[in-house]
Structures are given as structure tokens and as C-alpha cells.
C-alpha positions, 0 to 999 in steps of 0.5 A: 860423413857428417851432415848439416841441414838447410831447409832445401841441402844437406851440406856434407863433411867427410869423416877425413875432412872431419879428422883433418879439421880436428888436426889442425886444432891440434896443431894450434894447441899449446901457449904459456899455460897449456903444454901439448900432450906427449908423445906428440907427433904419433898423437897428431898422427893418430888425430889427424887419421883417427877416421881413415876406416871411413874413406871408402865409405865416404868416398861413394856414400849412401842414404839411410832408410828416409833418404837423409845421407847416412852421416853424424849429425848435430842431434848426436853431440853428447848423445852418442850413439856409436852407430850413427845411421849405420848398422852395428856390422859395418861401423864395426868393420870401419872402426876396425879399419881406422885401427889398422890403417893407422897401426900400419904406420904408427902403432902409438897412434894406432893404440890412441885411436883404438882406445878412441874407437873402444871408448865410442863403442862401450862409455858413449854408446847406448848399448840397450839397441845392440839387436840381440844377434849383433851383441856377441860381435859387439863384445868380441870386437871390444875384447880384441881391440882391448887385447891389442891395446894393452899387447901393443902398448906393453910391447913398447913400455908406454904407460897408462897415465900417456895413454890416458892423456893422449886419448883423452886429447884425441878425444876433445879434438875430435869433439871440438870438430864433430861440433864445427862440422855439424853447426851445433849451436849450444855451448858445450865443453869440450870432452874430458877436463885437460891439464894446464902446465902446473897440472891443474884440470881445465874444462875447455868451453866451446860457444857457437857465435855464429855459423862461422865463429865459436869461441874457447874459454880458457884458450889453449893456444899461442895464437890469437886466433884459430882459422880452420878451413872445412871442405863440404859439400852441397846437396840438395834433398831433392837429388836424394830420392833414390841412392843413384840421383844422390850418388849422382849428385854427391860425384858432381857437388862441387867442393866448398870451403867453409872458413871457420873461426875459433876464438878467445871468449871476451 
């Protein structure tokens, strides 16, 4: 989940309508300057699914130890915490998940979402707040999804210089929608620096305008303008006093689309 605040809601995104949104800016990637990255359709796959580990969770979701639903939040753009409001057990269990889902279908994409799942576990995470009987988990868990990585990507010739590539643009896409799905409103660079066509290494710069615009500068796309349609839901903090009222409340929230807009920079 991925949670804006209001001062009387939550409005709540899932983690697939999250994936979804970054998809689509995926999608819109590519004109005369950037090319997309390749192997393209398993990395669409993989960003398009990179967050199907969360589905069941997402589907009936809880509330953390202060009645806020459990979720990303604005505060963790560029201070990841890999746990979010989750304990260390179970968000392994979901990034675990994501990994298998998508190698039952695709194991490319599955290797650029697994090397996603690493990276937010070991680079992006303050490992200091590991509690003393998790980390063993922690590092067995690493170790085998570096293993199947490296099996996997072996089994089927892919080289590190595409794998590299296609992480670290599952990487910005992501980024580009955890920051439109959380309302951040500071500029930021989008993650990692991404080759133009004669290979020169650009930093994508994402500015919030208004709640319903941001814009890019370079610009990575062909079209004049990107159009990405967030479903969310509205649920007031009043209904989050016990996990039922807010289960309650999130079964009966009607959906809501939020038309957002990506622009060049003037």
C-alpha cells in the first residue's frame, strides 16, 4: 500500500496499482534521444508485476501499531527503509513472493525484479534496525536470491552490462510512481543516471508542480505529454480505530481515479 494523508483520510494506493502506474511510464519511455532498454517486453513484465508478492496483503490490508494502514509513504522517498511498517518476516516473505510469481512466468523478468528486491534489502536499507533474531533470515534470504540470479541469468547467456540496465530502469520507473503515488512534493532525481542514444548518462529530474503535475527534465518520451491514471482509495482516520472498522472501511471505499500528469520541464 502506499498511503497519502489528508488531514480527516488516508488516501490509499495499492502496491499493483503502484507497479501498474510505473508500467505505464515505462510504456511512454523512448523518443529520438532515449532508446528503451533491452530485453524490453520481459523488463515491462517484470516492472509491470515487480509488486505482485503484495497482492494478497493489499487485498484485505492492516493497520500499524498507531492506526495508520500499513503502507510507503512520502517520508521513505530517499530514505528507504526496506521494511516500511512491516516486520522484517513478512516483507520477506512478500519480496520472495514477487520473485516467484513473475519467474512463473518470465524468469528475465523475474532476475530484474529479484536484483530489485536485493538492492531494496541490502544498498536502500538501514540494516542497523534488523533486530538481532531476524538477521540471519535477512542474510540467508540475500544470499539465495543472489544465488538464483546469477543460476538463472547463466542458464540463459544474459550478461551483466543488460541486467544492470534493465534493474536500474525497473528502478527509476518504480521510483517515478512510489514519488506520484505518495504526493512527494520536492524535486528529486529519479533513481540511477540512464544512457541517451550516443551513451551519455542523464539524471532524470522529477518536479512536483501540483497535486496533479510534475514534470521531467530531459524528457524520455516521444509523447507530449504522459497521462497516468492512479486508482485509490479514500478512508477516513476515523474508521481506523480498530482493524475491523478499517477493514470495514477499505472493503466498502469506492475506487477513485487520480488523472496525474507528466510533463516536460519549460
Amino acid at each position: 500500500m502506499i498511503r497519502q494523508e489528508t488531514p480527516t483520510h488516508w488516501l490509499l494506493v495499492t502496491h499493483s496499482d503502484h507497479a501498474k502506474a510505473a508500467g505505464q511510464f515505462a510504456d511512454a519511455w523512448g523518443n529520438e534521444h532515449f532508446a528503451h532498454p533491452e530485453p524490453f517486453f520481459p523488463l515491462r513484465y517484470a516492472i509491470y508485476h515487480h509488486d505482485d508478492g503484495w497482492l494478497a496483503r493489499d487485498s484485505l490490508p492492516v493497520l500499524t501499531k498507531d492506526n495508520r494502514p500499513e503502507a510507503f509513504t512520502r517520508q521513505l522517498v530517499g530514505a528507504y527503509s526496506a521494511f516500511e511498517e512491516i516486520d522484517l518476516p513478512t516483507y520477506l516473505k512478500v519480496r520472495g513472493d514477487a520473485t516467484a510469481a513473475v519467474a512463473a512466468v518470465d524468469p528475465v523478468a523475474a532476475i530484474f525484479v529479484s536484483m530489485h528486491t536485493y538492492n531494496l534489502l541490502s544498498e536502500q536499507a538501514d540494516v542497523n534496525t534488523i533486530r538481532p533474531e531476524h538477521r540471519q533470515a535477512h542474510a540467508d534470504f540475500l544470499a539465495a536470491q543472489l544465488a538464483w540470479q546469477h543460476t538463472t541469468a547463466a542458464s540463459l547467456g544474459l550478461d551483466a552490462a543488460t541486467l544492470r540496465r534493465g534493474f536500474e530502469f525497473l528502478q527509476c520507473c518504480d521510483n517515478l510512481s512510489l514519488i506520484v503515488c505518495s504526493g512527494y512534493d520536492q524535486p528529486r532525481d529519479l533513481r540511477h543516471t540512464h544512457p541517451d542514444r550516443a551513451g551519455r548518462l542523464h539524471a532524470i529530474r522529477c518536479t512536483h508542480i501540483n497535486p496533479g503535475l510534475y514534470t521531467l527534465a530531459p524528457w524520455p518520451s516521444s509523447l507530449p505529454e504522459i497521462v497516468l491514471e492512479i486508482p485509490y482509495r479514500s478512508v477516513a482516520k476515523a474508521a481506523c480505530t480498530s482493524l475491523t472498522t478499517f477493514q470495514s472501511a477499505w472493503q466498502n471505499a469506492p475506487i477513485q481515479i487520480h488523472k496525474l500528469i507528466l510533463r516536460p520541464a519549460s
